[in-house]
Kinemage of the C-alpha trace (Angstrom):
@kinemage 1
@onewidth
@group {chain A} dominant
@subgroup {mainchain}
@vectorlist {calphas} color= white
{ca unk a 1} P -70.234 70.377 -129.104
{ca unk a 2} L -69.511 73.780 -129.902
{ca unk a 3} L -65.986 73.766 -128.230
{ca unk a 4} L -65.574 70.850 -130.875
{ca unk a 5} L -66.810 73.160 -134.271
{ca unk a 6} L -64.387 76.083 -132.913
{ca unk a 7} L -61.570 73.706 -132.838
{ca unk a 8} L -62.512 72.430 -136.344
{ca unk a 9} L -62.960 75.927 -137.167
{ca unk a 10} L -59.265 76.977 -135.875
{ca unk a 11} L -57.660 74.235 -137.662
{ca unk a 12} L -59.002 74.972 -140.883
{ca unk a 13} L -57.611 78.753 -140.731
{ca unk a 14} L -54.565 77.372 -139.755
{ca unk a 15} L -54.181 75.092 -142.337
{ca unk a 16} L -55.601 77.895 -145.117
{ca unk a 17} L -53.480 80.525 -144.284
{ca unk a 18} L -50.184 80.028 -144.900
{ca unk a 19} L -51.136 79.045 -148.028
{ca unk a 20} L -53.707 81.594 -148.657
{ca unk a 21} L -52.567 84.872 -147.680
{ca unk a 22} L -49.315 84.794 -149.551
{ca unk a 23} L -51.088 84.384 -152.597
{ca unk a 24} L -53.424 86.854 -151.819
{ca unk a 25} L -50.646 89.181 -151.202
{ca unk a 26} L -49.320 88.318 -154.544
{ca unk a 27} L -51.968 88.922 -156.176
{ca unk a 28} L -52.726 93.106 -154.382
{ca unk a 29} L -49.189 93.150 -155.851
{ca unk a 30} L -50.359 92.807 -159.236
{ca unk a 31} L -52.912 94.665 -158.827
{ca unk a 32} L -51.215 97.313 -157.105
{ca unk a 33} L -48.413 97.783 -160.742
{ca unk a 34} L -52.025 97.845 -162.296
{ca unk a 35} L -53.781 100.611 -160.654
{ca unk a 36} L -50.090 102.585 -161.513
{ca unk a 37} L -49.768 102.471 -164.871
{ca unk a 38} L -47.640 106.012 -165.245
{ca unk a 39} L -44.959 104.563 -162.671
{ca unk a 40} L -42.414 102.331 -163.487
{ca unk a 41} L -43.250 99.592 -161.094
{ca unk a 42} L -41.377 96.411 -161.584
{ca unk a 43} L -44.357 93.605 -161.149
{ca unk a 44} L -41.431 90.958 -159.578
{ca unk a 45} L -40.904 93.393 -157.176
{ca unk a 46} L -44.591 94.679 -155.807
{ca unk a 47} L -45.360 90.815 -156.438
{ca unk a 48} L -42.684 89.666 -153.938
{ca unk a 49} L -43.267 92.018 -151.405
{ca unk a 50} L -46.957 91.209 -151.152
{ca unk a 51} L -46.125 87.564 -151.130
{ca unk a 52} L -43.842 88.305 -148.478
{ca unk a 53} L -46.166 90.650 -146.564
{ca unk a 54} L -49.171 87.500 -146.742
{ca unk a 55} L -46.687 85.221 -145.456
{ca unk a 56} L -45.805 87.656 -142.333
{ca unk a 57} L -49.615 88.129 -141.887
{ca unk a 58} L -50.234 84.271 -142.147
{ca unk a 59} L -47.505 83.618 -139.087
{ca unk a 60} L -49.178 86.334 -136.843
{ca unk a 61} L -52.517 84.595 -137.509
{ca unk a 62} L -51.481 81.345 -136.798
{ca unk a 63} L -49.404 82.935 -134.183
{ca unk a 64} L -52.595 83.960 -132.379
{ca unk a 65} L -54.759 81.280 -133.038
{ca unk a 66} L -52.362 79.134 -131.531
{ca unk a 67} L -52.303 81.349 -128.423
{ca unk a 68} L -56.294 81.185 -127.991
{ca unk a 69} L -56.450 77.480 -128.395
C-alpha cells in the first residue's frame, strides 16, 4: 500500500510541475523588477527568464522522478 501512495504521490508532482514552476518563476520575476526599483529592469524580460528558468527546473524534476520510478 505504500508503494501505491508514492506512485500517486509521483504522479501528482509530475503532473503539477510543468505547470507550476513556470509560473512560479514568473512570478520571482516580478518580484525580482520590484525589489529594484532604481534599475531599469524591463518586467517582460526578468518575467521571461523566470518563466523560462521554472520550465528548465520543471523538466529536471520530472526528469528525476521519472528516473526513481
Amino acid at each position: 500500500m505504500a508503494k501505491t501512495t508514492k506512485q500517486l504521490l509521483s504522479q501528482k508532482i509530475v503532473s503539477f510541475a510543468p505547470f507550476a514552476l513556470p509560473v512560479l518563476g514568473g512570478v520571482l520575476g516580478v518580484v525580482y523588477v520590484n525589489l529594484t526599483p532604481k534599475e531599469f529592469n524591463n518586467p517582460v524580460l526578468w518575467i521571461g527568464i523566470g518563466a523560462i528558468a521554472g520550465w528548465l527546473v520543471s523538466r529536471i524534476v520530472v526528469n528525476l522522478i521519472g528516473r526513481v520510478r
